[in-house]
LUMROBA-20044 format. One record per residue (C-alpha): residue in one letter; x, y, z. Coordinates in steps of 0.001 Angstrom, whole numbers. Layout:
! LUMROBA-20044
a, X, Y, Z
...
! end
This chain:
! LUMROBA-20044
x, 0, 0, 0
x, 1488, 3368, -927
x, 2254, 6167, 1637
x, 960, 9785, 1167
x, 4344, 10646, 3394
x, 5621, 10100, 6739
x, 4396, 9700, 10068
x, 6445, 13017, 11116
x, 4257, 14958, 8734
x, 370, 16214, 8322
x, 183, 13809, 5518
x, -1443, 10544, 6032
x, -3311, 7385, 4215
x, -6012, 7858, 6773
x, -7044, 10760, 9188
x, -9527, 9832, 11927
x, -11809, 12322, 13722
x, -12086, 11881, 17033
x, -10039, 9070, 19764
x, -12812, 8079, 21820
x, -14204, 3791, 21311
x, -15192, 4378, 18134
x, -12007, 6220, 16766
x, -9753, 4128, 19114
x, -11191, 1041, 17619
x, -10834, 2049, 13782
x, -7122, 3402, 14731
x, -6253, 148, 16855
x, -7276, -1684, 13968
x, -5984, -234, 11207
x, -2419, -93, 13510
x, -2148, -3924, 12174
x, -2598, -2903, 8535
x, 1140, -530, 7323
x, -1599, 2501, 6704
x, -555, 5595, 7951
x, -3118, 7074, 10183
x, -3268, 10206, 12049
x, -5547, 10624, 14726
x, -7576, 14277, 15592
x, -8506, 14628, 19058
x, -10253, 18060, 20450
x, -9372, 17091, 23771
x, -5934, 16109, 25945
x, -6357, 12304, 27797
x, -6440, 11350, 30212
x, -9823, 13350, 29677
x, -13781, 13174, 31395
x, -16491, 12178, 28981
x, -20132, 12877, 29639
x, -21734, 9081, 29926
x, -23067, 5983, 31964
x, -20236, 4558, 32025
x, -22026, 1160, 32277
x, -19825, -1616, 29840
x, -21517, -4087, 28159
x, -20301, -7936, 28145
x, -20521, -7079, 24417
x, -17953, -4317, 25165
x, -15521, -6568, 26824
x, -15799, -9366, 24143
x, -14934, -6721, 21796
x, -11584, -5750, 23701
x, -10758, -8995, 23351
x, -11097, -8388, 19529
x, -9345, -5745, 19385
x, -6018, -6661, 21198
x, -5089, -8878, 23576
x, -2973, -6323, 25588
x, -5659, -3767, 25395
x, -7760, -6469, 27708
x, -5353, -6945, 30152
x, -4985, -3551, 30600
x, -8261, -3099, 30703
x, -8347, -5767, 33391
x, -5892, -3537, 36093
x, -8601, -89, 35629
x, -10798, 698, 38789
x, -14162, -448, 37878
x, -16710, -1842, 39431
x, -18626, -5291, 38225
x, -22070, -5463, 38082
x, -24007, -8533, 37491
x, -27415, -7495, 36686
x, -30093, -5264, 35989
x, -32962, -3647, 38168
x, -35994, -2032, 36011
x, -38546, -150, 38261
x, -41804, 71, 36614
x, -43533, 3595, 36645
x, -45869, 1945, 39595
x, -42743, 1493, 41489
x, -42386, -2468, 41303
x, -39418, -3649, 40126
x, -37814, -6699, 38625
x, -33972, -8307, 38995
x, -32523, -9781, 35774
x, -29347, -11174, 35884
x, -26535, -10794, 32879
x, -26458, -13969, 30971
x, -23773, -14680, 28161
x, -24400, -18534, 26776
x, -26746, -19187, 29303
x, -24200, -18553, 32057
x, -24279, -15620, 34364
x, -21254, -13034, 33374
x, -20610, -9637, 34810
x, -20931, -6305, 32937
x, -18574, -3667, 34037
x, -18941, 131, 35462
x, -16114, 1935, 34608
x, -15593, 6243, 34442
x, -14735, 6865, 30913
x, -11904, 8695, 32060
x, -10487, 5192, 32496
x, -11768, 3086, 29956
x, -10946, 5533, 27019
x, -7522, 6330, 28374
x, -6904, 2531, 27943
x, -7771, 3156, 24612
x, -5052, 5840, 23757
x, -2443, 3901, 25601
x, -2614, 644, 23076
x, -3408, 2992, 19633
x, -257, 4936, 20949
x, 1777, 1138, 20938
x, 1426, 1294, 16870
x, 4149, 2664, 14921
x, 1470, 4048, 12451
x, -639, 5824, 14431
x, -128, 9420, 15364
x, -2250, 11165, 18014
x, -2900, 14738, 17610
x, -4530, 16198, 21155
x, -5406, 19499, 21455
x, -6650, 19284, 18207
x, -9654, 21563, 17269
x, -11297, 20477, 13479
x, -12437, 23585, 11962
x, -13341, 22381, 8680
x, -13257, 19325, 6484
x, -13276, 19677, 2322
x, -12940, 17245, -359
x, -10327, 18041, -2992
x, -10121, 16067, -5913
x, -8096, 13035, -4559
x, -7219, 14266, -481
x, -9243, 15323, 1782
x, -8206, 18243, 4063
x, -8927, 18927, 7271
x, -8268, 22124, 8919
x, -7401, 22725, 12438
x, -5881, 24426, 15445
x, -3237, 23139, 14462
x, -2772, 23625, 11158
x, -3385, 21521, 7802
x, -4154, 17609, 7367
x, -4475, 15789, 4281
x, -5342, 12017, 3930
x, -6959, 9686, 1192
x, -9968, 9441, 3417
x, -11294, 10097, 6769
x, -12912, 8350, 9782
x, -15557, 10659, 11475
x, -15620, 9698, 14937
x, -16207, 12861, 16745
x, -19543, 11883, 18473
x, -22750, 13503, 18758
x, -21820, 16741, 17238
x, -19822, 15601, 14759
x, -17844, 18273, 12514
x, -17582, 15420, 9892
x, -21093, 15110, 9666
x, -22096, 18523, 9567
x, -19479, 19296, 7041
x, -20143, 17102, 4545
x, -23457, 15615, 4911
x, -25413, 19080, 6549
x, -26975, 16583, 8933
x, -28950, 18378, 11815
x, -30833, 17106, 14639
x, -33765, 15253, 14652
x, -35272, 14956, 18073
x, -37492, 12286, 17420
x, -34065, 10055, 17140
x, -32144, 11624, 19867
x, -32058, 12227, 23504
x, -30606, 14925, 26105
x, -28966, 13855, 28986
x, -27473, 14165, 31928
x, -25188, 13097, 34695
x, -23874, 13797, 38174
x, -21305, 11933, 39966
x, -22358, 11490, 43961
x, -20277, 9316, 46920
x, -22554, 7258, 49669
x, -25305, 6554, 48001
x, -26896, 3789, 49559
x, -28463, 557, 49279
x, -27243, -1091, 45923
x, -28200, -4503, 45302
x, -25586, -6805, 46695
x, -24310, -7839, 43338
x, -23683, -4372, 42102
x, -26821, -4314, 39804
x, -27161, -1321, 37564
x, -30667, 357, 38446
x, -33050, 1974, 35597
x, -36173, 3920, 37675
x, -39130, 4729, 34603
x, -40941, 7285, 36157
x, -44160, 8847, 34099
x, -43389, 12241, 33798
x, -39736, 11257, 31557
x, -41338, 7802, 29858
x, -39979, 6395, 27641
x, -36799, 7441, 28998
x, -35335, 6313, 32473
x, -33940, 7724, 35658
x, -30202, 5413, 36072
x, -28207, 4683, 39543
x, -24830, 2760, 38535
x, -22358, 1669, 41412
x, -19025, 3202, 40843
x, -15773, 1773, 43130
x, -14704, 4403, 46073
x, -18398, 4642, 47391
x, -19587, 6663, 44277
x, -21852, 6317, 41854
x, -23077, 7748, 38713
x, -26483, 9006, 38458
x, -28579, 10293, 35320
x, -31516, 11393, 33431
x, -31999, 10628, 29880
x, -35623, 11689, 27920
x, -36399, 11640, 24219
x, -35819, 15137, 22866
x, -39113, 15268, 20819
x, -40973, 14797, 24682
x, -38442, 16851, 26308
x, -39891, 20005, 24192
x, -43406, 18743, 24127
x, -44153, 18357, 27850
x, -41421, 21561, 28166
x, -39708, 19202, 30730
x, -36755, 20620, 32633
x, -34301, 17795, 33022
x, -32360, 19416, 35814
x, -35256, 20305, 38066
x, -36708, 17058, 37484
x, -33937, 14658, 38736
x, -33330, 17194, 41334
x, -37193, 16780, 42771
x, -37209, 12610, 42200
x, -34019, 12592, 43891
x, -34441, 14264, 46431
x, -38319, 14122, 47149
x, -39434, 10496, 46244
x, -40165, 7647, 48488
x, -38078, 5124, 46806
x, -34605, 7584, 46346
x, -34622, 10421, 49152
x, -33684, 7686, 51527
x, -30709, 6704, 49663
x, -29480, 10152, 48877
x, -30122, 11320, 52501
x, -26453, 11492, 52944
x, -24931, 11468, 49730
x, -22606, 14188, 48042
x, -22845, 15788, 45053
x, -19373, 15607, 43539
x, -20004, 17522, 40838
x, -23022, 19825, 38886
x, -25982, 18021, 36367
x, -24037, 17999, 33210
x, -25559, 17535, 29846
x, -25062, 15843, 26789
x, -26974, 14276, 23819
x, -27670, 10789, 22512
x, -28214, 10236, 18569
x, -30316, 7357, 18753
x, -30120, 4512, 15978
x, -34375, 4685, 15251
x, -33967, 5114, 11870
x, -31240, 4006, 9032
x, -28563, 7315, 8076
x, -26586, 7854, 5307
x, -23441, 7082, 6906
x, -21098, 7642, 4348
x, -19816, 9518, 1202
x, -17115, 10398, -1312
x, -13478, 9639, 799
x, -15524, 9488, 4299
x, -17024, 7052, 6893
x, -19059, 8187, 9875
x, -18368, 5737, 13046
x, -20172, 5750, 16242
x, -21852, 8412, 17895
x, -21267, 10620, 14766
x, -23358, 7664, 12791
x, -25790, 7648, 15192
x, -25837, 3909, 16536
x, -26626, 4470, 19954
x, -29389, 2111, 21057
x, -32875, 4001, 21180
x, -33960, 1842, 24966
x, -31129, 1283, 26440
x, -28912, 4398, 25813
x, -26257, 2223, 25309
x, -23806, 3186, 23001
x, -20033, 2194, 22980
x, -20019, -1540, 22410
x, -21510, -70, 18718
x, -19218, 2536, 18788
x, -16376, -164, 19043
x, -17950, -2348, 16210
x, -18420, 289, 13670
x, -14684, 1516, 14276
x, -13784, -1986, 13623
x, -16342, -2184, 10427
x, -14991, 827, 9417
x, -11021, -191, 9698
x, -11484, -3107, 7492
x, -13887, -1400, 4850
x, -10729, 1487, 4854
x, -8443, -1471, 3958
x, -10913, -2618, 1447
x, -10587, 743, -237
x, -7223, 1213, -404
x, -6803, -2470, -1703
x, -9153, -1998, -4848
x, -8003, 2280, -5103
x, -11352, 3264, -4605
x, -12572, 6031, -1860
x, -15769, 7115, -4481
x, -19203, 7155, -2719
x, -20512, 3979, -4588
x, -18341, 1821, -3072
x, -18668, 3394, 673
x, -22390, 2391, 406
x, -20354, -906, 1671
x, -19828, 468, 4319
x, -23372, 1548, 5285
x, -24544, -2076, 4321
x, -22569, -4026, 6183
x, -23324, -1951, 9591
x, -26944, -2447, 9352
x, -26640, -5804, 8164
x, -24590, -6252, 11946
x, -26798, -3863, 13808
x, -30300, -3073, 12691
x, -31970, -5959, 13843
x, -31343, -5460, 17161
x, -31919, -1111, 16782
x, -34948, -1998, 15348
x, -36074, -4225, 17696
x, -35175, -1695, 20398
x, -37226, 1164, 18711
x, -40405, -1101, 18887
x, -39561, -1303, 22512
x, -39140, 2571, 23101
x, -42358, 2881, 21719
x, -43656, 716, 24073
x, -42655, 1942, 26876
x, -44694, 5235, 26061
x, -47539, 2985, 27847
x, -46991, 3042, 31451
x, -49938, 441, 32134
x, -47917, -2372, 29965
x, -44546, -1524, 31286
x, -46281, -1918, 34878
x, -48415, -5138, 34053
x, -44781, -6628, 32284
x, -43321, -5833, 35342
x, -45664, -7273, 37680
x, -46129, -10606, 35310
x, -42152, -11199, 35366
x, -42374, -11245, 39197
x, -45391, -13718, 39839
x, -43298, -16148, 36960
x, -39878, -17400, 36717
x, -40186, -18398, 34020
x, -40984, -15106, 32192
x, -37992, -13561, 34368
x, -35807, -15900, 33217
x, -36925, -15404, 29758
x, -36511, -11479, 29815
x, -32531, -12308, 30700
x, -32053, -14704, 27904
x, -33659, -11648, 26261
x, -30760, -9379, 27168
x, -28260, -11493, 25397
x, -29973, -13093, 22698
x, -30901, -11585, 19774
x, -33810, -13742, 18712
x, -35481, -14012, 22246
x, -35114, -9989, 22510
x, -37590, -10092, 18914
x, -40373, -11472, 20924
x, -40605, -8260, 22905
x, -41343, -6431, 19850
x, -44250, -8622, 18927
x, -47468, -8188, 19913
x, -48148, -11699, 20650
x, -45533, -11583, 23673
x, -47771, -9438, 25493
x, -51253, -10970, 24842
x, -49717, -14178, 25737
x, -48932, -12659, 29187
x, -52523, -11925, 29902
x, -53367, -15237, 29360
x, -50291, -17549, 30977
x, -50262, -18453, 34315
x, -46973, -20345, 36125
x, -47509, -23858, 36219
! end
C-alpha cells in the first residue's frame, strides 16, 4: 500500500476524527494494517467524557477483539462489576434480571470513561502508524479532488480518506453531509457523579427507575468503586420540548423528594453539577457515508434508542470501518458507490437489534404495559428468566417487539 508521506508529517493514508471507542477502535485496527493514520482529538487524555459509564459484556468481548494487551490492561482499571439489571416500573415495582452470556451468568462492568478511554489511547499509541494529535480543534473538512483536508488548530491535514468519529456533534457530519438534529431520534442527557449513596443490590446491579413524567426514557443509579456512583436522566428530545420538561429540576425533585430515592441520597454528596449531553439514537437508518468518508459511532448515530447504550456499537463500527478502509485502499477506490459498503454491512450487523429496540421505546410510552410486564415477570420465573435470555440473545429480545408476547402474558399463568 502506498504512503501519502511520513508519520512526522500532516500527511497521512487515513485521518480519523475523534479518539474516543469508536475512533480508538478504527485506529487500533488499522495499527495492524502498514496505513498511515493520524488521529484528531479536540481534547488532551487522560480526559472526562459525559456518559453511563455502564460496559456491556458485548464491550468486553470486543476488547478482546481488538487486542489482547488492550484487555489486560483493561483488566488492572478501577471499575466496578455489576451482574445485573434492576428495572422499576412507573408503579414502582421492580424486577432483577441477571446478565447472561451462553446461558451462564457473566458480569458487565462500570467503569468512568476517564479510564476506559484512556486505555484506549495507551494501546493505539503502541502502533508505529498511528499518530495522536490532542489538542486538536477540526475547523473544517473539504474534499479536494483526490485528499481530503482537514483544517485545524493546528494547522493543515491531508489524507486519502477520513474516519468521522467525533460523536454527537460531529464536525464530519455537519461538514459534509449538513446533517442536523432530529429529536425524534435523539435524547438529552445528563449526569452527576455522587459518593454514599446507599443501598445497591448486593451484586452491584445497575438500576433503571421509569418514572411517568420522563417515559420512555429512564432515571439510572450505577455503582461506581470508592463509594460513588453515577447518576442520570436521559428523555427523548421530541418529549423533552413537548411536555417543556426541565431535566435538571426534574432529577433534582425525584431525587431528592421520592419515596423510593430520598432515603438513599439522605447522605450522599454531590461531587459535581448536572451535566448535559446528547444521545443520537439509531431509530432510523442514516446515510453514513460519502465520497473519501465514513461516519463511526456516535457521529453515525448507533446508539441504542432503549437502552442508551452506546459504545459496544461505537467499538464495532470503528472496527467495520477499519477493514472497509483497507478494502478501499486495496481496490483504489474512496468514491461514494463503493462506501455504500460500508453503510450495508453496519446495518446488516446492527439493525436488527436497533430496530427491535425502537419497537420497545415505543412501548414503553404505555406506562400500564410496562407496569403489568413488570408485575407478570415477578409472579413467573419463568418469564424472568426469559426477559434475561432476552438481554443477550438476539432472537429471544424479537419477541418483545411482537405483539403476541404481550397478549400471551394476559393469558399464561406459572404452572
Amino acid at each position: 500500500m502506498n504512503k501519502i508521506s511520513s508519520l512526522s508529517e500532516k500527511k497521512f493514508d487515513v485521518l480519523i476524527i475523534g479518539a474516543g471507542p469508536a475512533g480508538a477502535a478504527t485506529a487500533i485496527t488499522l495499527g495492524r494494517s502498514g496505513l498511515s493514520v493520524g488521529i484528531l482529538e479536540k481534547a488532551r487524555f487522560p480526559r472526562d467524557k459525559i456518559c453511563g459509564d455502564a460496559l456491556s459484556v458485548d464491550v468486553v468481548n470486543q476488547l478482546k477483539v481488538l487486542s489482547p494487551t488492550l484487555n489486560a490492561a483493561f483488566e488492572k482499571v478501577a471499575k466496578t462489576t455489576s451482574y445485573g439489571v434492576s428495572i422499576y416500573s412507573p408503579d414502582r415495582n421492580h424486577i432483577n434480571i441477571p446478565f447472561l452470556y451462553e446461558g451462564k451468568k457473566r458480569g458487565g462492568f462500570i467503569c468512568p470513561r476517564l479510564n476506559f478511554d484512556h486505555v484506549l489511547i495507551g494501546q493505539l499509541k503502541e502502533s508505529p502508524t498511528v499518530k495522536l494529535f490532542e489538542n486538536c480543534q477540526v475547523n473544517q473538512v473539504t474534499i479536494k479532488n483526490e485528499t481530503v483536508e482537514v483544517e485545524t488548530s493546528q494547522g493543515s491535514f491531508q489524507a486519502q480518506i477520513i474516519v468521522g468519529a467525533d460523536g454527537a456533534h460531529s464536525v464530519v457530519s455537519k461538514k459534509l453531509m449538513n446533517t442536523s438534529i432530529d429529536k425524534r431520534h435523539y435524547s438529552a442527557g445528563l449526569r452527576m457523579y455522587f459518593e454514599n449513596v446507599s443501598s445497591f443490590h448486593a451484586e452491584n446491579f445497575i438500576e433503571l427507575h421509569f418514572f411517568q413524567e420522563i417515559l420512555p426514557g429512564y432515571l439510572w443509579i450505577f455503582p461506581l468503586p470508592g463509594n460513588k456512583a453515577n447518576v442520570g436522566i436521559g428523555m427523548l428530545s421530541s418529549e423533552v420540548s413537548r411536555k417543556r420538561v426541565n431535566l435538571r429540576e426534574t432529577l433534582e425533585t425525584l431525587l431528592l423528594t421520592h419515596p423510593d430515592l430520598k432515603e438513599r441520597f439522605q447522605n450522599a454528596k454531590a461531587l459535581e453539577t448536572a451535566k448535559g449531553f446528547g444521545l443520537p439514537l439509531g431509530s432510523k437508518k442514516r446515510k453514513l457515508s460519502g465520497e473519501r468518508f465514513l461516519l463511526t459511532g456516535d457521529a453515525a448515530s448507533l446508539i441504542d434508542p432503549f437502552t442508551g447504550e452506546g459504545i459496544a456499537n461505537a467499538i464495532r463500527s470503528g472496527r467495520i470501518a477499519a477493514d472497509h478502509v483497507i478494502k478501499s485502499f486495496e481496490k483504489k477506490d474512496f468514491s461514494e458507490k463503493f462506501n455504500r459498503g460500508y453503510d450495508k454491512e453496519i446495518y446488516h450487523r446492527m439493525w436488527g437489534e436497533l430496530r427491535i429496540s425502537r419497537t420497545l421505546q415505543r412501548l414503553c410510552r404505555y406506562s400500564w404495559l410496562f407496569n403489568f410486564v413488570v408485575k407478570r415477570a415477578n409472579q413467573s420465573k419463568q418469564i424472568n428468566q426469559f426477559l434475561a435470555d432476552s438481554l443477550a440473545n438476539i432472537d429471544k429480545k424479537k419477541s418483545l417487539a411482537h405483539p403476541g408476547f404481550y397478549l400471551r402474558l394476559f393469558f399464561k399463568r406459572e404452572k
